[in-house]
GUKERO-63235 format. One record per atom (N, C-alpha, C): residue number from 1; x, y negated, z negated; atom name; chain. Coordinates in steps of 0.1 Angstrom, whole numbers, plus 2048, in hexadecimal, padded with zeros to 3 digits. Example, Ala and Ser with C-alpha at 12.3 -4.5 7.8 and 13.67 -1.06 7.14 Angstrom:
[site 1, [884, 839, 7B2], N, A]
[site 1, [87B, 82D, 7B2], CA, A]
[site 1, [884, 821, 7B2], C, A]
[site 2, [880, 816, 7B9], N, A]
[site 2, [889, 80B, 7B9], CA, A]
[site 2, [881, 800, 7B1], C, A]
This chain:
[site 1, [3C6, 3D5, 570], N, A]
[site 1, [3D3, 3D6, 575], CA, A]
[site 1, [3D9, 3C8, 577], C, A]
[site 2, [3D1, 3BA, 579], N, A]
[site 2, [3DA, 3B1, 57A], CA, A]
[site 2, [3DC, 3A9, 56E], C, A]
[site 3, [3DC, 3AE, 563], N, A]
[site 3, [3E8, 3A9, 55C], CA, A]
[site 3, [3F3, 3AC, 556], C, A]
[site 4, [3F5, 3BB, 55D], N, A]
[site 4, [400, 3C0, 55D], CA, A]
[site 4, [404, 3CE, 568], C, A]
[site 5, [409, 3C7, 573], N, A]
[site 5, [40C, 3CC, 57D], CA, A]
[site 5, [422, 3D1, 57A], C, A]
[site 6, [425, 3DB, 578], N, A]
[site 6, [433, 3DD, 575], CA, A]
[site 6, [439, 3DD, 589], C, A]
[site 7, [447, 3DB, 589], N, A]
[site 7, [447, 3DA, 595], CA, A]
[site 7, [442, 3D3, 59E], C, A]
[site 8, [43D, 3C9, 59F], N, A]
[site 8, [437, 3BE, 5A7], CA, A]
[site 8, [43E, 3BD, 5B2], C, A]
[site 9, [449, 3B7, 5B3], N, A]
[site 9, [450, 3B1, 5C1], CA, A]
[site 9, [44D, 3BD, 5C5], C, A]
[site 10, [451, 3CD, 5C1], N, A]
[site 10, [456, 3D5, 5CC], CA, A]
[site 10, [448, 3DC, 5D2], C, A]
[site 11, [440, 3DF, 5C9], N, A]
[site 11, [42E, 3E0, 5CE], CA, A]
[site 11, [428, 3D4, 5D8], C, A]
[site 12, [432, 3C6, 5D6], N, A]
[site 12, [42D, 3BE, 5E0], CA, A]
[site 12, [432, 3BE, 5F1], C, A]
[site 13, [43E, 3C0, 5EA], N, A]
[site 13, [446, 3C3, 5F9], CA, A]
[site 13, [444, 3D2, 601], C, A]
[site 14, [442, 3D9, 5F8], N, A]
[site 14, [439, 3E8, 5FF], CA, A]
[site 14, [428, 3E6, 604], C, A]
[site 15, [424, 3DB, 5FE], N, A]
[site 15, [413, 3D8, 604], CA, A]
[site 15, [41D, 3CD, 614], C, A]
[site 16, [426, 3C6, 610], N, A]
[site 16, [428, 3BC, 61F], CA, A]
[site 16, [431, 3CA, 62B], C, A]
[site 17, [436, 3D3, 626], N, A]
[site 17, [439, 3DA, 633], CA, A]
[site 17, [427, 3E7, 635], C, A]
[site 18, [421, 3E8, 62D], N, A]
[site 18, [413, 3ED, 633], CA, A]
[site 18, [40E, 3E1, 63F], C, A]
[site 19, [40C, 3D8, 635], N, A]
[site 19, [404, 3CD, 63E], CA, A]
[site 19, [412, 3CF, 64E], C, A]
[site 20, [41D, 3D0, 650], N, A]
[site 20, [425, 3CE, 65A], CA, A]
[site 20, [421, 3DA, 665], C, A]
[site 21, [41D, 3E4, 65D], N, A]
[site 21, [41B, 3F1, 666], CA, A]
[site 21, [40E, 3F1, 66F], C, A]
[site 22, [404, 3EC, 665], N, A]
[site 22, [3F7, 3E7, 66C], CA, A]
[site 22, [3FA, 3DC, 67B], C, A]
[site 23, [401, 3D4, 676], N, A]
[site 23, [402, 3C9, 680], CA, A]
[site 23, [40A, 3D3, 68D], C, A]
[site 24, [413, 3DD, 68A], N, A]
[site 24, [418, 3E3, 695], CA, A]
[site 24, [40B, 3EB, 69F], C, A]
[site 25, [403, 3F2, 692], N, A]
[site 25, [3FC, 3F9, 69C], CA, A]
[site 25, [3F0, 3F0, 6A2], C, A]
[site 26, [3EE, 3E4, 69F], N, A]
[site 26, [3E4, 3DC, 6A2], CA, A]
[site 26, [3EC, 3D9, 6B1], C, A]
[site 27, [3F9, 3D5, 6B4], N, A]
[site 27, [3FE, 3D2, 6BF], CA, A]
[site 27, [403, 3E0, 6CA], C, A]
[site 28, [404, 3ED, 6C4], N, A]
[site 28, [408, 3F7, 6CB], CA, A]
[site 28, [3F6, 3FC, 6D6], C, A]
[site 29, [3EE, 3F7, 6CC], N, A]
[site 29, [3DB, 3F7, 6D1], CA, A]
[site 29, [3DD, 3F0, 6D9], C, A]
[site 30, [3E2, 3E1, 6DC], N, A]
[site 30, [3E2, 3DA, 6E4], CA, A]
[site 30, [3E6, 3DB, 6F0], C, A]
[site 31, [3F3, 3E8, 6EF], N, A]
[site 31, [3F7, 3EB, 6FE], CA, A]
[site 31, [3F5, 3FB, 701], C, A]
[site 32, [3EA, 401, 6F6], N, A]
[site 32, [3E3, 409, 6F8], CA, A]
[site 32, [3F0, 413, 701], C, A]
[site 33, [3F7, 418, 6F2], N, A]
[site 33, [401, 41E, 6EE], CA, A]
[site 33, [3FB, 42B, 6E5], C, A]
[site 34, [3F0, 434, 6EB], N, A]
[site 34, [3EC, 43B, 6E2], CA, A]
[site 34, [3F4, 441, 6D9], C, A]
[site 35, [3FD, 449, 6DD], N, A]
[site 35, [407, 454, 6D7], CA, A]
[site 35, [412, 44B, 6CD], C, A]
[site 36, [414, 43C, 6CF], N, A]
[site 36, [41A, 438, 6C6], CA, A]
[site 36, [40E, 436, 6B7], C, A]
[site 37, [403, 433, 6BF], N, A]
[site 37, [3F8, 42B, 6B3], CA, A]
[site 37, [3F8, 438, 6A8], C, A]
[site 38, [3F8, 443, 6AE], N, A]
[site 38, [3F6, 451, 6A4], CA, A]
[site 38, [402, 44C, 69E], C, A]
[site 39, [40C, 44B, 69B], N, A]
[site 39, [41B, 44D, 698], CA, A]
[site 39, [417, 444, 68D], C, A]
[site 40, [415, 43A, 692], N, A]
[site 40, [416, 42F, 686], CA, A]
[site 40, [40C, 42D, 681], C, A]
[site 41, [402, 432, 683], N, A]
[site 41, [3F4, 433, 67B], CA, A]
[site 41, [3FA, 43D, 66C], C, A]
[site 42, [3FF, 44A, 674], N, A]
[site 42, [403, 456, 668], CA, A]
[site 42, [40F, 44F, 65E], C, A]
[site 43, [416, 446, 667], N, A]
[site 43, [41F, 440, 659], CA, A]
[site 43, [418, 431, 653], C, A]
[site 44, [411, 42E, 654], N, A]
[site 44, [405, 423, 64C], CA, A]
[site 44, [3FE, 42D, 644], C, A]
[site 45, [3FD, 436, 649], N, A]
[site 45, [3F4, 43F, 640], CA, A]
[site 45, [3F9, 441, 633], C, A]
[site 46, [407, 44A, 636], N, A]
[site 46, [413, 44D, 62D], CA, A]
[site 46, [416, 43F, 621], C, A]
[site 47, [418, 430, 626], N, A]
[site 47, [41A, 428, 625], CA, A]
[site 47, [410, 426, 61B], C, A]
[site 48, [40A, 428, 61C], N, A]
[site 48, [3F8, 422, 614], CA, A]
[site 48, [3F7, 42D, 609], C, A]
[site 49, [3FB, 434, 609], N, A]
[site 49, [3F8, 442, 600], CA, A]
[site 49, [400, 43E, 5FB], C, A]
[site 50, [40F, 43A, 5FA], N, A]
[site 50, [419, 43A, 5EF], CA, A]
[site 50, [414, 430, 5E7], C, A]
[site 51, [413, 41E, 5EF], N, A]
[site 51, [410, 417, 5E7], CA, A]
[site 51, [405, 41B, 5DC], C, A]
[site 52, [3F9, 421, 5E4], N, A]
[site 52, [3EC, 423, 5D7], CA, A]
[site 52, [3F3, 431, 5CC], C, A]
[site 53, [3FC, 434, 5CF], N, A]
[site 53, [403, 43D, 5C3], CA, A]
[site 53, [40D, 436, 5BA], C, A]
[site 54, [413, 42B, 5BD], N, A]
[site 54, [417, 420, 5B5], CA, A]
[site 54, [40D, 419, 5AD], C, A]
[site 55, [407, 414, 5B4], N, A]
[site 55, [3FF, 409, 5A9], CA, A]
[site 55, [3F4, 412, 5A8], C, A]
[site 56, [3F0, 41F, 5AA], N, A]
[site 56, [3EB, 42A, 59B], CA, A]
[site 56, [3F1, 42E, 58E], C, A]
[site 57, [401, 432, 596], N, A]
[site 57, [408, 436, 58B], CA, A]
[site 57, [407, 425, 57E], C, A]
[site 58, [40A, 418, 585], N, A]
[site 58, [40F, 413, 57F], CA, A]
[site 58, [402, 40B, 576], C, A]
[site 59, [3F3, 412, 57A], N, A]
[site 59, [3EA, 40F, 575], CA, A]
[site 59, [3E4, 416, 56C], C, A]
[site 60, [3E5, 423, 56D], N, A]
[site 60, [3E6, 431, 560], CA, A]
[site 60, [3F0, 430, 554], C, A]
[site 61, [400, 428, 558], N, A]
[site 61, [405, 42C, 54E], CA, A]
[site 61, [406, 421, 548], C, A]
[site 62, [403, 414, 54C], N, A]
[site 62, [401, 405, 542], CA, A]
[site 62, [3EE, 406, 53D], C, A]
[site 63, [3E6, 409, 545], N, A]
[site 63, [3D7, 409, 53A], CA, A]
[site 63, [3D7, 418, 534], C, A]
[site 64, [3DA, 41F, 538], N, A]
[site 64, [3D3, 429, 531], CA, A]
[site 64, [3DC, 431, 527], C, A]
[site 65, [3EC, 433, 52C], N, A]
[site 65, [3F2, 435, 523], CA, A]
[site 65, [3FF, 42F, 518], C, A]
[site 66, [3FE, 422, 519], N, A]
[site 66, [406, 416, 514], CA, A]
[site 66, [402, 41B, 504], C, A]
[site 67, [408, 423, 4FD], N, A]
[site 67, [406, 421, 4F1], CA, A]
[site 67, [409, 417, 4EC], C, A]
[site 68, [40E, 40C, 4E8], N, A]
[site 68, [40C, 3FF, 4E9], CA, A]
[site 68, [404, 3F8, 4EB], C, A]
[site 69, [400, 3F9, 4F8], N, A]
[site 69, [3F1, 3EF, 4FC], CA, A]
[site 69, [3E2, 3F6, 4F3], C, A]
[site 70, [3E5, 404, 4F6], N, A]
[site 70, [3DB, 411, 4F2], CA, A]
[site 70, [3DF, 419, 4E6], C, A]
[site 71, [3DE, 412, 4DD], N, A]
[site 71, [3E2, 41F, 4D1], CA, A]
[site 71, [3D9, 42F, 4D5], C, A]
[site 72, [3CC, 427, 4D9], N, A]
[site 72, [3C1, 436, 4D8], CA, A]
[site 72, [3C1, 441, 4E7], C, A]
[site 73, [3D1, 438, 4ED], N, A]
[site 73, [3D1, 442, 4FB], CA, A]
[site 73, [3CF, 44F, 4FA], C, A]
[site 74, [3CE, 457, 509], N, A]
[site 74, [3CE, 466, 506], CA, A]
[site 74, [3DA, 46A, 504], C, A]
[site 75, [3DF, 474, 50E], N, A]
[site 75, [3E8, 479, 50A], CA, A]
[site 75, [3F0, 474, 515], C, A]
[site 76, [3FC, 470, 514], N, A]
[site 76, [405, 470, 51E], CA, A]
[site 76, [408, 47C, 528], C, A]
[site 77, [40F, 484, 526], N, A]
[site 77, [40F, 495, 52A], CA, A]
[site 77, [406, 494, 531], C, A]
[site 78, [3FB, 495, 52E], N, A]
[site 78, [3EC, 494, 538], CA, A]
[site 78, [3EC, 48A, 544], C, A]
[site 79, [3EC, 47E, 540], N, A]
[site 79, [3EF, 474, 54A], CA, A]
[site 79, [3FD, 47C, 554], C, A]
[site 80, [404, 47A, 552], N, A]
[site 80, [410, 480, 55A], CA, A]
[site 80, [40F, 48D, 568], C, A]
[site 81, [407, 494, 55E], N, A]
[site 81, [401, 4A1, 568], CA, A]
[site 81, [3F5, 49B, 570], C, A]
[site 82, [3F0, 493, 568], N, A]
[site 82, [3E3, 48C, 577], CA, A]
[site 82, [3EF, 484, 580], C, A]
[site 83, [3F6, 481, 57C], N, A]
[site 83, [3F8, 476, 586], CA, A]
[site 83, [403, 480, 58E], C, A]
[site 84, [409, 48A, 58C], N, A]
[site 84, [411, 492, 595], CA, A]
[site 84, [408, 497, 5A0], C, A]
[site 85, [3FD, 4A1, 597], N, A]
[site 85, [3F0, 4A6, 59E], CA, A]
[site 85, [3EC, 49A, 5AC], C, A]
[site 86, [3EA, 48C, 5A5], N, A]
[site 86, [3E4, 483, 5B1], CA, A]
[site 86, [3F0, 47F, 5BC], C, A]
[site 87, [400, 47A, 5B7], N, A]
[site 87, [409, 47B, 5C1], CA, A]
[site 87, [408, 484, 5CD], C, A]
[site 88, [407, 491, 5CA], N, A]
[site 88, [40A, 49C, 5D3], CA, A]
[site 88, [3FC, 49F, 5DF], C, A]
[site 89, [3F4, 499, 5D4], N, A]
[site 89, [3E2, 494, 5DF], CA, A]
[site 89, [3E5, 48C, 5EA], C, A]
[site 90, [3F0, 47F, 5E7], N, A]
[site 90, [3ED, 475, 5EC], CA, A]
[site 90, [3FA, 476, 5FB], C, A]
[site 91, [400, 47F, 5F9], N, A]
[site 91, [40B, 47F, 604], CA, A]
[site 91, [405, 489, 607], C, A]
C-alpha cells in the first residue's frame, strides 16, 4: 500500500479527526462521563470503520485490480461486489 496510497491528504486528515475522537473520549474517562464515553466511543467506532473502508477500497483497486499495474488481475466486477459486500460489514 505505500507506494501508492490514492487520496492521501484526505485519509490523513480522516486518521487526524479518529485520533481527535480518542483524545475526547480519553478526557470525557477523565471526568468519568459514562454516558458521554458510550457516545463517542460508537462514533470512533463509526469513524474507524469508514477510514479501514477507504484505504481497503483504495488497496483492492490499485494492487489487485490496476489493470495497468496487474495485467493478470481478476476481475474487476468481482472486486466491486467484495468491496460493496465488505462496506456494508463495516458500518
Amino acid at each position: 500500500m505505500s507506494h501508492t496510497i490514492h487520496k492521501k491528504e484526505q485519509l490523513l486528515a480522516r486518521a487526524r479527526r479518529v485520533r481527535e475522537q480518542f483524545e475526547q473520549i480519553e478526557g470525557a474517562l477523565d471526568r468519568e462521563a459514562g454516558g458521554e464515553v458510550m457516545h463517542l466511543l460508537a462514533r470512533a467506532r463509526a469513524a474507524t470503520a469508514r477510514l479501514m473502508a477507504d484505504v481497503m477500497d483504495d488497496h483492492v483497486l490499485t494492487n489487485l485490480v490496476d489493470r495497468e499495474m496487474h495485467p493478470e488481475a481478476f476481475n474487476a466486477e468481482a472486486a466491486e461486489h467484495l468491496l460493496s459486500v465488505v462496506r456494508t460489514y463495516l458500518r
